[in-house]
N, C-alpha and C positions, 0 to 999 in steps of 0.2 A: 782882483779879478772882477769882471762887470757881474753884478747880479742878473743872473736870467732868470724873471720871474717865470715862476710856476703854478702852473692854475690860476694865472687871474680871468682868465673867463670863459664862457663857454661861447657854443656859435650865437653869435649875434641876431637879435631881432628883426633886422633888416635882410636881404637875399646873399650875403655874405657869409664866409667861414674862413676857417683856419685849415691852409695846407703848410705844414710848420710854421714857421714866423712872417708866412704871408700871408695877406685879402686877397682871398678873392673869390668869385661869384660861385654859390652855392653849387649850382648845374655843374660846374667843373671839378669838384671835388671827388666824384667817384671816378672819373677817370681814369684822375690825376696818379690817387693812392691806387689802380689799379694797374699803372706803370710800372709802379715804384716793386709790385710783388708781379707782375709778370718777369721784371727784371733779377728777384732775388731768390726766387720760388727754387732753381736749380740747387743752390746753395743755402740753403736758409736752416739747414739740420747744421750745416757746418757752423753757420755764422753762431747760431746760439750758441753754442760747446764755447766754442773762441770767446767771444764778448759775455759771455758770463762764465768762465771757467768751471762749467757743466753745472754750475748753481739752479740752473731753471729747471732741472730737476727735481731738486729739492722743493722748489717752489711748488711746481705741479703733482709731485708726492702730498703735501699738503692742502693742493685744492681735493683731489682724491680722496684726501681723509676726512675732509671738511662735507663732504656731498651728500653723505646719506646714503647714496646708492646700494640696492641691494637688488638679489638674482630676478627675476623679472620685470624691473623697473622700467622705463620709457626714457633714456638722454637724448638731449640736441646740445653737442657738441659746438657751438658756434663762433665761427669766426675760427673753425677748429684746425683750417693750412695742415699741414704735414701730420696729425692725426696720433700726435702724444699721449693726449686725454682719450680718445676714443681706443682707443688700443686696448688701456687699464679699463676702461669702463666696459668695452665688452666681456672682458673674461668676468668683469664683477656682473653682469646682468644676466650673462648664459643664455642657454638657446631659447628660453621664454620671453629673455628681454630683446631691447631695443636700442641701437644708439643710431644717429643720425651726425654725419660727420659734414656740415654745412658752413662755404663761406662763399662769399660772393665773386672771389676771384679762382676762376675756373683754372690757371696754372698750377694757386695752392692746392688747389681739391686734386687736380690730376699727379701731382706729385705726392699727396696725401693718398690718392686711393694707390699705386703704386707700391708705395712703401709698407702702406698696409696687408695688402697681398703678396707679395713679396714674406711678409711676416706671419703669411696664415690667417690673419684674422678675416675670417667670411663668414655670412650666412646670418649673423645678427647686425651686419651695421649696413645702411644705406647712405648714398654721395647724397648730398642737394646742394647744386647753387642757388642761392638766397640772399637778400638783403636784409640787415636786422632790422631796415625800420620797415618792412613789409614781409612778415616770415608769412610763407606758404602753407599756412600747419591749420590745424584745427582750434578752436579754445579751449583750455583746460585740457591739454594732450600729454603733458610730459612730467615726469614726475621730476627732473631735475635737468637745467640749463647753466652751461656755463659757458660763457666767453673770455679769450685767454687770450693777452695782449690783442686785443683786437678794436676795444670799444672806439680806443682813441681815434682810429681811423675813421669811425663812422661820422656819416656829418651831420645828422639830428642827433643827440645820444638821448636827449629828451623821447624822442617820437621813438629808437631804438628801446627804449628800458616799457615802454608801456604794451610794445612791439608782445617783448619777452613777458609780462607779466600775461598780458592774455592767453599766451599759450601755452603758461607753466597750470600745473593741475591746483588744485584745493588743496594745503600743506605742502608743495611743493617749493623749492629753494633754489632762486640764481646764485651763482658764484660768478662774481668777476676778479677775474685774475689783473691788474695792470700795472706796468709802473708808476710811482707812487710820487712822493714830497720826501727825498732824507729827513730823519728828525733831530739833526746838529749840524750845526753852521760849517764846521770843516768836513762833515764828510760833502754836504753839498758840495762845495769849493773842488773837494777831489773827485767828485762825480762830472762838475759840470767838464774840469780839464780832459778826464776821460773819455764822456759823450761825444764833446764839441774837434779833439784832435786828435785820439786815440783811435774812436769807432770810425770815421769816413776812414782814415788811412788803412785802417784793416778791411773794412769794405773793399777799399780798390785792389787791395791785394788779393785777397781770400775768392771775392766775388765781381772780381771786375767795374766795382758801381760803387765810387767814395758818395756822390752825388744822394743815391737811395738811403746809403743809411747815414748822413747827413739828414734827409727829411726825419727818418723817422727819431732821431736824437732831437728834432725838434718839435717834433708830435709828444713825445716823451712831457717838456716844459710847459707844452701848450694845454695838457692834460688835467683837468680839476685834480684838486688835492685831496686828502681822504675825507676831510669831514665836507665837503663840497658832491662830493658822487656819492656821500651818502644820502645828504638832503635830497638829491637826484632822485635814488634809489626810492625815497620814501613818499617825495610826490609825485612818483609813479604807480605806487599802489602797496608798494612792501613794506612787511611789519617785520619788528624785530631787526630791525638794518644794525650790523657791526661791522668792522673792519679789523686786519690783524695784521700789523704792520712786520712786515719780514724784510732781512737785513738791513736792518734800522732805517728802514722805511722808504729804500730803492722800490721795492714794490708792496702792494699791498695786495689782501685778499679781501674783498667785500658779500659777503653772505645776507640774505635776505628772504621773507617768506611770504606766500600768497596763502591769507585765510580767508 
């Protein structure tokens, strides 16, 4: 099978970026992946269950556990679409705290604030559409930020991470949730079969769009690998940068700290 490199780079120097395995010009890229989740926004509780046979679960039980968060605390939930993390984080924050459930595509928020209501959860959490590499927030406001499969999409992730450090508080901690680099040669090989002709055909099935989740199988490869978004992480301003590589290294979890 072709090796589909993974992480070999970030957005490029020049007014260029990556909308999966194509160039092209910077200005186009929020659009583009704004397409891509107005079209899957309806479905996208489903599609995760499906394509990862409820694992992401698991995964976001552990960013949860990883957070710190405690009853009056301040979350920004970001890049936070159908509103998993903010759910558990409200009940963990109660009615002193705060969560803020903010992405930049207005279907995920509106399908996000939906389902949340729907489930009762009100009175501690607020919508914001927002872009990471310009959040709307104060400096030093929040005592913990996490963004959960979401980084990839951003098209600075540089200007996004410095975005988030200014607005996390003094001892305050990002979690980036994404997928990640497998850590052996065969499970890549049965990842990439899966990605590349598994995930579109259940796209077009599940959610009418093989095309969408197509791009983002290839956001996936195009994505820095773990010790690459750490360096990220750390010349953005974060100390103590780790990663914790979960199902052998499909995603990973990257934790960091503003002192």
């Amino acid at each position: 099978m072709t090796d589909l490199t993974q992480g070999v780079t970030q957005d490029t120097e020049d007014n260029t970026t990556h909308f999966g395995f194509k160039t092209i010009a910077k200005e186009e890229k929020v659009g583009m992946v704004a397409n891509v989740f107005h079209n899957v926004a309806a479905k996208y509780d489903i599609m995760n269950d499906v394509m990862s046979m409820g694992i992401h679960r698991i995964w976001k039980r552990f960013t949860i556990d990883c957070s710190g968060v405690r009853p009056g605390h301040r979350v920004l939930d970001l890049a936070g679409g159908t509103g998993d993390l903010t759910a558990k984080f409200s009940r963990i924050v109660g009615e002193k705290g705060q969560v803020i459930l903010a992405d930049i595509n207005n279907s995920m928020l509106n399908v996000g604030r939906d389902k949340l209501r729907d489930m009762g959860v009100v009175g501690n959490v607020n919508y914001v559409q927002a872009n990471a590499e310009e959040l709307p927030f104060p400096d030093d406001h929040f005592d913990c930020i996490t963004i959960s499969f979401g980084l990839r999409n951003v098209t600075d992730k540089d200007k996004a991470l410095r975005s988030m450090y200014r607005v996390l508080k003094p001892g305050g901690r990002l979690l980036v949730l994404e997928f990640s680099k497998p850590l052996v040669e065969p499970l890549s090989k049965i990842y990439d079969a899966y990605s590349f002709y598994l995930l579109p055909k259940m796209g077009e099935l599940i959610a009418n769009d093989g095309e969408s989740y197509r791009y983002l199988a290839e956001s996936i490869r195009m994505h820095p690998d773990q010790e690459t978004l750490k360096g990220m992480m750390e010349d953005a301003g974060f100390d103590q940068t780790k990663y914790f590589n979960l199902t052998g290294g499909i995603v990973a979890l990257h934790r960091g700290y503003k002192f």
